[in-house]
C-alpha positions as CSV (number, residue, x, y, z in Angstrom):
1,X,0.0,0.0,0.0
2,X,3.0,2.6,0.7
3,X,4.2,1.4,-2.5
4,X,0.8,2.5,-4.4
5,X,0.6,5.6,-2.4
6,X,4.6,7.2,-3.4
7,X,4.1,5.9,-7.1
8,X,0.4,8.2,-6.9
9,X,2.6,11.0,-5.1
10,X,5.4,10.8,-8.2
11,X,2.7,11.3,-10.5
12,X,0.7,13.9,-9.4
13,X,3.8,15.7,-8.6
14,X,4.8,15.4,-12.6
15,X,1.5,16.4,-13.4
16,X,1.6,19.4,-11.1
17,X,5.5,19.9,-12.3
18,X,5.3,19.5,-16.0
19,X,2.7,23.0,-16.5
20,X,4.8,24.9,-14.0
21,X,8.0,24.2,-15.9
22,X,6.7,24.8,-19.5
23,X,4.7,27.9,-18.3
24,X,8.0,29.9,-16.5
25,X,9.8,28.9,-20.0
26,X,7.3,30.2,-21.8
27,X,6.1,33.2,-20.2
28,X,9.8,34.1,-19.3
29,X,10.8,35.9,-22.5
30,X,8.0,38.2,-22.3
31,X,7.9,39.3,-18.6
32,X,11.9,39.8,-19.4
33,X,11.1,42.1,-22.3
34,X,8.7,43.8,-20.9
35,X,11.1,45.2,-17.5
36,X,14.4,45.6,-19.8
37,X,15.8,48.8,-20.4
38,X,16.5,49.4,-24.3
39,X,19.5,51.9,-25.0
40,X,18.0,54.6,-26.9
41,X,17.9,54.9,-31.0
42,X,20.9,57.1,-32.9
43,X,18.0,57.4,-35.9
44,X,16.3,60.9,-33.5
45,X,17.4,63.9,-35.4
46,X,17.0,67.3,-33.3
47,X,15.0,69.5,-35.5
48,X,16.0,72.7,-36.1
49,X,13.0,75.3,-35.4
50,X,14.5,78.7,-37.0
51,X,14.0,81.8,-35.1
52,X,11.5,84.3,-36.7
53,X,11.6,87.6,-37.2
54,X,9.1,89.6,-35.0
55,X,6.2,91.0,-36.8
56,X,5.3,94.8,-36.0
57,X,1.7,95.4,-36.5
58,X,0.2,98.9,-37.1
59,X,-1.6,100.6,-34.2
60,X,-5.1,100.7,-34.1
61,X,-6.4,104.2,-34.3
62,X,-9.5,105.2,-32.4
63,X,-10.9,108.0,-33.3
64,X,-11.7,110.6,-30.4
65,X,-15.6,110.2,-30.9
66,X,-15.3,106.4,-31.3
67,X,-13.8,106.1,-27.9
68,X,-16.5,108.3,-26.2
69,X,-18.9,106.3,-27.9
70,X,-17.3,103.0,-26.1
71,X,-16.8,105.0,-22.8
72,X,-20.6,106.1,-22.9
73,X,-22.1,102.6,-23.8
74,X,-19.9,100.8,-20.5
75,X,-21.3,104.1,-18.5
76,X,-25.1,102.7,-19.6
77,X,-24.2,98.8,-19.0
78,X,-22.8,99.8,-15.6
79,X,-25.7,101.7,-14.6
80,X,-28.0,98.4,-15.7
81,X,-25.6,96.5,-13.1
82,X,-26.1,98.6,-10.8
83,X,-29.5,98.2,-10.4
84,X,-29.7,95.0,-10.9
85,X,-26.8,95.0,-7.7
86,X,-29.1,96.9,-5.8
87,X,-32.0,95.1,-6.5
88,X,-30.7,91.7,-5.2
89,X,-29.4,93.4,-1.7
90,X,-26.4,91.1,-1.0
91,X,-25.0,91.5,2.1
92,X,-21.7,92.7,0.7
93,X,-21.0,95.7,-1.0
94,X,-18.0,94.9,-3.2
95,X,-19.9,94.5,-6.6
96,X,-21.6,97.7,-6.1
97,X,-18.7,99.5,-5.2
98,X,-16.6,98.1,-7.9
99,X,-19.8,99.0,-10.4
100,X,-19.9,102.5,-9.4
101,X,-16.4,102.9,-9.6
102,X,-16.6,101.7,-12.7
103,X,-19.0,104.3,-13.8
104,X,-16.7,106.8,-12.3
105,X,-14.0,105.7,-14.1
106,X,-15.7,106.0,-17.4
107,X,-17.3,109.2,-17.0
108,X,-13.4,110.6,-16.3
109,X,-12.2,109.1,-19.7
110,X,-15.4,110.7,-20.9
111,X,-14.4,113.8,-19.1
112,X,-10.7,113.4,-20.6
113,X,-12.1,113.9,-24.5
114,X,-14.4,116.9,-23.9
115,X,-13.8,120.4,-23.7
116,X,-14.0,122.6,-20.6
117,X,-17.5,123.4,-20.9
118,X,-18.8,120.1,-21.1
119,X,-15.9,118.2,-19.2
120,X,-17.4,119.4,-15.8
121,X,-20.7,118.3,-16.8
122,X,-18.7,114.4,-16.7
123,X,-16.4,115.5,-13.3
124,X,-19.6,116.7,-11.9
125,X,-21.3,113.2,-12.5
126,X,-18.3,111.7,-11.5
127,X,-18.5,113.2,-8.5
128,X,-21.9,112.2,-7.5
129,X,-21.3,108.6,-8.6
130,X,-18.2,108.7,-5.7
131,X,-20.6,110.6,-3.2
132,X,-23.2,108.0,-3.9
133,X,-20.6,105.2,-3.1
134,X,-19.9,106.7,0.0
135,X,-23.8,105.6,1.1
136,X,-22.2,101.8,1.2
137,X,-20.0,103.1,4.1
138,X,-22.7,103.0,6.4
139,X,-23.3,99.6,8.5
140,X,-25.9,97.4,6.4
141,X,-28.9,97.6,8.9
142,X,-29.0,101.2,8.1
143,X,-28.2,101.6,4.5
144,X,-31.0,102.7,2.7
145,X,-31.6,101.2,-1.0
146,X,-34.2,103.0,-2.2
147,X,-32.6,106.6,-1.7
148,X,-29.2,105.3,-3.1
149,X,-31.1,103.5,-6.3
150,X,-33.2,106.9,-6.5
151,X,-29.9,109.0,-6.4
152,X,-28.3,106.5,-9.1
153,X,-30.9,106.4,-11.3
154,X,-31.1,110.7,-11.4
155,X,-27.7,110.5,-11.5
156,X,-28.3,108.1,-15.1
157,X,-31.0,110.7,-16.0
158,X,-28.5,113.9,-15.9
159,X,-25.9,111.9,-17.9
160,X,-27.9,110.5,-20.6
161,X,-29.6,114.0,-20.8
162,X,-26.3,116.0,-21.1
163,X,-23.6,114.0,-22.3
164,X,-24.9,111.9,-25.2
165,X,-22.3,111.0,-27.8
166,X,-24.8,112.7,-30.8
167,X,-25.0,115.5,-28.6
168,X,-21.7,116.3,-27.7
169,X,-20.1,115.3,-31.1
170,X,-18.6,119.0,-31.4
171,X,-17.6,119.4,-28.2
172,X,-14.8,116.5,-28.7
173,X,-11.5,116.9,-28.8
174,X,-7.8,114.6,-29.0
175,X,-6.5,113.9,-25.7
């Protein structure tokens, strides 16, 4: 019976041995090629990118009236941000401050391309657009919306009464 039982052993172990061998032959190459570090190729060229010579293109000119046009249309899409600022009554101030310093801003490059008689008209309204900030010093339980929208939109009035591009067109000058 021992003698039945080492001769099953020898040839289930043969069985068992016979796939292992043949598979780490096999497989050996590959797993090997796979992990080895090829030396690189002489056959890569460095390509040689030429340097260009730089391009100068001519300046845009903007004509005096062109560029109060532009300053006068931001000055009207500022004033539409504005109220719609005011109208949603966020609890910080920063986008109405930076929209009516934008408006400020505009109407002094507005300001910049008129003559004396009409450039105080645009410093005036400038002004007012900074005193009218100054309402969004106050603490925001006493701030009051209504008055400052009210002031704002008197404010759009005055401007789009006195300084319309068509209706300052000869009071323009070059900066």
């Amino acid at each position: 019976m021992f003698n039945i039982r080492m001769s099953f052993c020898r040839v289930m172990a043969g069985f068992l041995l016979v796939p292992v061998l043949a598979l780490s032959l096999a497989g050996c190459s590959t797993f090997r090629r796979k992990f080895v570090r090829h030396s690189k190729s002489k056959d890569v060229k460095e390509d040689f990118i030429p340097v260009l010579e730089p391009v100068e293109y001519q300046r845009v000119e903007v004509s005096p009236v062109e560029n109060y046009r532009s300053h006068y249309a931001m000055v009207k899409a500022y004033f539409g941000d504005v109220y719609a600022a005011l109208d949603s009554r966020d609890p910080g101030e920063k986008r109405e401050r930076y929209l009516l310093g934008q408006i400020a801003a505009h109407l002094q490059g507005m300001a910049s391309l008129l003559t004396e008689a009409r450039k105080l008209q645009a410093q005036k309204a400038a002004a007012e657009i900074d005193e009218a900030a100054g309402v969004l010093d106050k603490p925001a339980g006493i701030r009051r919306y209504d008055l400052l929208k009210g002031r704002v939109h008197q404010i759009e009035v005055d401007v789009r009464r006195a300084l319309k591009p068509d209706m300052v067109k000869e009071f323009i000058v070059s900066p």
